[in-house]
C-alpha distance (Angstrom), angle and dihedral (degrees) to the residues before:
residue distance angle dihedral
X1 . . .
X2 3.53 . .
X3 3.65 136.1 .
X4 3.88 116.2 -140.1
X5 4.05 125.7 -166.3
X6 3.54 108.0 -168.0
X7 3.55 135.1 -173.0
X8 4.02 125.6 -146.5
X9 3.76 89.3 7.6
X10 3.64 96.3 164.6
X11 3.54 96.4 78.8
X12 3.56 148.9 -0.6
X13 3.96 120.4 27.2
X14 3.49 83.7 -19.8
X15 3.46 104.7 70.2
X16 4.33 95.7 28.4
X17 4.53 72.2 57.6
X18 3.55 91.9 56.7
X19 4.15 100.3 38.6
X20 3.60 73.7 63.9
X21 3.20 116.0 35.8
X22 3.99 83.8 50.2
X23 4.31 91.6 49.0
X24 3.72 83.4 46.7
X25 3.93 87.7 62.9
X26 3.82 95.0 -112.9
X27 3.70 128.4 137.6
X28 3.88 110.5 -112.8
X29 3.66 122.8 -165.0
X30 3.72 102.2 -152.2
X31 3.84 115.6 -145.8
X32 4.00 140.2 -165.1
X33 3.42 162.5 89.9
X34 3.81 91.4 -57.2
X35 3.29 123.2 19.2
X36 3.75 100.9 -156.3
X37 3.89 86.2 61.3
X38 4.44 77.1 74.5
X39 3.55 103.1 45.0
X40 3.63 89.9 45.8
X41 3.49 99.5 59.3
X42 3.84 104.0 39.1
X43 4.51 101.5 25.5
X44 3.59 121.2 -127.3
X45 3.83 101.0 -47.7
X46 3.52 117.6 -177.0
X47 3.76 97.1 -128.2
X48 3.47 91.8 46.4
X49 4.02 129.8 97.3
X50 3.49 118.3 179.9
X51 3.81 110.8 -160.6
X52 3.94 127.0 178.4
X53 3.42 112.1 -120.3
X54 3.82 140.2 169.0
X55 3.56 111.5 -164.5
X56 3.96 86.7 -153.4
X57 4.15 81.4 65.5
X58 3.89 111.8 86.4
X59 3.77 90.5 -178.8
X60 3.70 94.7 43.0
X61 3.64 94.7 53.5
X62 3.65 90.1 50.2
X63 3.64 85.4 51.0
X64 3.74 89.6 54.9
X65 3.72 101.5 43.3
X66 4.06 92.5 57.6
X67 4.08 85.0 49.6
X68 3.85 88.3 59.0
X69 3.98 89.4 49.0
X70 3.60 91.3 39.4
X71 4.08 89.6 49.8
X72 3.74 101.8 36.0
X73 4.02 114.2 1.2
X74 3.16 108.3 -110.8
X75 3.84 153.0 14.2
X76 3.59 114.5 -118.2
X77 3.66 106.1 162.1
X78 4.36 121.1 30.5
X79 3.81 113.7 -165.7
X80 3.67 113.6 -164.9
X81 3.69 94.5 -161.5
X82 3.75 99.1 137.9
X83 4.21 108.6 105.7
X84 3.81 150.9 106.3
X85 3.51 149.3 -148.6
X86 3.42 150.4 -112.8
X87 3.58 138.0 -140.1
X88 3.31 139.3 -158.1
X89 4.48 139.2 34.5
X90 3.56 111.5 -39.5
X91 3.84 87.6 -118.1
X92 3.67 87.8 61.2
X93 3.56 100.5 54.4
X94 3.69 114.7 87.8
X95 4.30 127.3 -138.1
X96 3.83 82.7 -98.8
X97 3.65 96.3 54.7
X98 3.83 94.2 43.9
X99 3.89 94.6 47.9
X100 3.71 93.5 47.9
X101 4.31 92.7 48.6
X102 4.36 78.3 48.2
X103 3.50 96.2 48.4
X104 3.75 101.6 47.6
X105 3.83 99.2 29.5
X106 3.98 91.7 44.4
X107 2.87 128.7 12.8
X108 3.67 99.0 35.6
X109 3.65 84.5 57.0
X110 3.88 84.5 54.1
X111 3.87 94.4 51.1
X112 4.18 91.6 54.1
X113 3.67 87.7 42.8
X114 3.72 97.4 57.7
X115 4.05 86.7 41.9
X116 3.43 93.2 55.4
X117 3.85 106.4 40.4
X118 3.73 99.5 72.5
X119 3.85 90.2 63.4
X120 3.77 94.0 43.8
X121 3.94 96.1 44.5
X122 3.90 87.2 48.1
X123 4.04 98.1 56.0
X124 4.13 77.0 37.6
X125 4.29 91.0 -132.7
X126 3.72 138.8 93.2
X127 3.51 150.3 107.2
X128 3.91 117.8 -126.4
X129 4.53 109.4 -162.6
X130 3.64 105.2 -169.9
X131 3.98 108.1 -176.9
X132 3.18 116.7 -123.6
X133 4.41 118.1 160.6
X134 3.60 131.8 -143.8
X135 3.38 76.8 -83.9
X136 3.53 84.3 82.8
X137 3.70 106.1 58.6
X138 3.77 100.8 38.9
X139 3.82 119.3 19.2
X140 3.77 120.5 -147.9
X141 4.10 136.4 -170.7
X142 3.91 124.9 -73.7
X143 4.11 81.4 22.9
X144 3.89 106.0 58.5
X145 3.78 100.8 111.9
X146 3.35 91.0 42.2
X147 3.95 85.3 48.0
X148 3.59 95.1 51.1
X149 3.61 91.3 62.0
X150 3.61 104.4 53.9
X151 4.40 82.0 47.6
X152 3.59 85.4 61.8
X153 4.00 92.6 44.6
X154 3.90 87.1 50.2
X155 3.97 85.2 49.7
X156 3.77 91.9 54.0
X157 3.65 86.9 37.1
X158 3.87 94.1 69.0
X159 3.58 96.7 30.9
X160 3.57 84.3 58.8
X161 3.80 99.2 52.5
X162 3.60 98.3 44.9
X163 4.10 86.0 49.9
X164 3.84 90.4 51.4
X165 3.47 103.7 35.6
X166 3.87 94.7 97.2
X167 3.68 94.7 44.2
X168 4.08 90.3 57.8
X169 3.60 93.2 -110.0
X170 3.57 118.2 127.4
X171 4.63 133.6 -155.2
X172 3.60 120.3 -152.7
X173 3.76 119.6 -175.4
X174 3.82 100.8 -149.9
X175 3.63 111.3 -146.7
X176 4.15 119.1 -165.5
X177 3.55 123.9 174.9
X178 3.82 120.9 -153.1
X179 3.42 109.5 -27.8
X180 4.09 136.2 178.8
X181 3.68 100.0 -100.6
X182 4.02 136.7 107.2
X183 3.92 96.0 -88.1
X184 3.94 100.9 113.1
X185 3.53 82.4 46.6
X186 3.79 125.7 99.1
X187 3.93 96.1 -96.7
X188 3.50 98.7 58.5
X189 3.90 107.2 22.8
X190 3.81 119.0 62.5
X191 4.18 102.5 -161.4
X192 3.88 109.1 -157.7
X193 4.04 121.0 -111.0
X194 3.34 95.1 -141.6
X195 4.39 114.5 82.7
X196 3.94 116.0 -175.7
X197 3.47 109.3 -156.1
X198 3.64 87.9 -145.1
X199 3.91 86.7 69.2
X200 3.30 97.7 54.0
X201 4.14 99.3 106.9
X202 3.96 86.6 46.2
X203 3.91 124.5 31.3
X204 4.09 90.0 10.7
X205 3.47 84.9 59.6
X206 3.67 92.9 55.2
X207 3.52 92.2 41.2
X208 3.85 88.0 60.6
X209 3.56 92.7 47.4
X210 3.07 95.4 50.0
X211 3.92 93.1 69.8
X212 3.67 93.4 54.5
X213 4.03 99.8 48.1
X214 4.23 89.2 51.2
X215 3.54 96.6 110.0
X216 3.94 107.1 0.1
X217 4.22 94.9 74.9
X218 3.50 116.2 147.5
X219 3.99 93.2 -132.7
X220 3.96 117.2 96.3
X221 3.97 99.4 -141.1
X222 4.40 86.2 -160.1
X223 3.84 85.1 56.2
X224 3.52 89.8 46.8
X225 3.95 95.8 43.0
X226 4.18 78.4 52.2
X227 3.48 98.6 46.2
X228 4.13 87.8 58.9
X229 3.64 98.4 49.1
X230 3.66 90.0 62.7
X231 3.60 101.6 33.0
X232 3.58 93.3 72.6
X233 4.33 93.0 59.6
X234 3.93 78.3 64.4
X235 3.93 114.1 117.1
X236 3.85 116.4 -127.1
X237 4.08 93.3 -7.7
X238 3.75 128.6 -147.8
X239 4.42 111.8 -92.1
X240 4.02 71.9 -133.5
X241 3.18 134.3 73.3
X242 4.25 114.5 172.3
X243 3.98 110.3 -176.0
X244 3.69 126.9 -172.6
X245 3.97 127.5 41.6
X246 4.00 84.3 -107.3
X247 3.94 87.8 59.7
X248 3.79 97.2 51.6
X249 3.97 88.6 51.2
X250 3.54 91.6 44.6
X251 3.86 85.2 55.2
X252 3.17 99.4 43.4
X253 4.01 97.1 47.3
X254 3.90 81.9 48.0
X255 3.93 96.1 52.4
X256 4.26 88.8 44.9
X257 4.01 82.1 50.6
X258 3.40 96.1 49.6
X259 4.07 94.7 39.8
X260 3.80 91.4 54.3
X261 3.93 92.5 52.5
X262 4.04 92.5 51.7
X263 3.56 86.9 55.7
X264 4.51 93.8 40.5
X265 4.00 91.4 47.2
X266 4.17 96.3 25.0
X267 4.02 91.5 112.2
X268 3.90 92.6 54.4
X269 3.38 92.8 36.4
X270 4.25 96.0 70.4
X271 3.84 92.9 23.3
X272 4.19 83.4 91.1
X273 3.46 93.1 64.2
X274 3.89 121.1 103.0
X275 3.67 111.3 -98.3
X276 3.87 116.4 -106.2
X277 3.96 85.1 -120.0
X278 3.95 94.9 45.0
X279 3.72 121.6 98.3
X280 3.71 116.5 -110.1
């Protein structure tokens, strides 16, 4: 038996990761804003514990990682789940906008990191999933706040498992693509105000897009919900997790990109290395 800490559980991947979690037999600690959002959706289940949480709250996630000890033990796996996004060209998005995507997306995934890490260094085991998106291994117009983010949460991501690897904690960053859930929609997407008409042919594109793909994604979030119950009974897993057919094109598109400009700029490249023959 497991016990799950997981961010934004009242909707979303959250919550389909705690139905399951919860079915599986597992404890689930149950986070956010409003905790009644939790108990309202899955009952008063006895391995259940719906805390309030905002992940902007140092102190309060503290507070919520010594309930989970307090209630169950320990914390064996965190899921930083809780985020947004942001739409729009980066020139478009104001300092407000940009903090607010940084505070939720980052650094609140910082402040329930650091809560949670003395528990799971002390019982030496866990598994921390932080989700990222495709998002965060290529970035892309219309999305490139947003984008920058999740780079910085795959950043942290490998720090992280390279820094817990000898303490038998592990870091996944997990990657999904476009997938069936409410996150084009108004709760979980914040779409800038502000529309350059310069933009129009790149980010107002997306923005249009964007309208059209809410609700027809490709990505199964059950499957996905599935996919994470299991993948954390793997030995030694992957600091990457890509889900959705749409991410694995992405990366692979990205990695051919990336290949072919190693080989165009490969000259200049080593040409700022000392010389064999020059002094050091």
């Amino acid at each position: 038996m497991r016990t799950w800490f997981i961010t934004g559980a009242s909707r979303g991947f959250g919550a389909l990761i705690t139905e399951k979690a919860l079915a599986k037999g597992d404890n689930v600690v149950a986070t956010a804003r409003n905790p009644k959002s939790v108990t309202e959706r899955f009952g008063d289940h006895p391995n259940l514990l719906a805390v309030a949480l905002d992940v902007n709250d140092e102190t309060q996630a503290h507070d919520a990682a010594k309930a989970a000890i307090a209630r169950f033990g320990r914390i064996d796996v965190l899921v930083n789940n809780a985020g947004f996004g942001l739409l729009g060209a980066i020139e478009e998005a104001s300092a407000e906008e940009v903090e607010a995507i940084y505070r939720t997306n980052v650094f609140g995934l910082l402040s329930v990191t650091r809560a949670t890490l003395p528990h799971m260094r002390r019982q030496r085991s866990g598994h921390i999933l932080n989700f990222s998106s495709i998002g965060g291994y290529r970035s892309s117009a219309g999305f490139g706040v947003y984008c920058s983010a999740k780079f910085a949460v795959e950043g942290l991501t490998e720090a992280l498992a390279d820094e817990l690897a000898p303490l038998g904690i592990f870091a996944t960053a997990i990657e999904p693509g476009y997938f069936r859930t409410d996150f084009l929609e108004g709760n979980s997407l914040s779409v800038s105000p502000v529309e350059i008409a310069d933009y129009a042919q790149t980010a107002g594109v997306v923005r249009e897009k964007a309208k059209h793909i809410s609700r027809n994604q490709p990505g199964n979030p059950q499957k996905l919900a599935d996919v994470l119950i299991d993948f954390v009974d793997m030995e030694n897993p992957p600091v990457r997790l890509p889900l959705g057919s749409d991410t694995v094109a992405a990366i692979e598109a990205k990695i051919a990109s990336d290949t072919a400009l190693l080989e165009r700029v490969r000259a200049i490249s080593v040409s700022t290395d000392f010389d064999k023959t020059e002094a050091a």
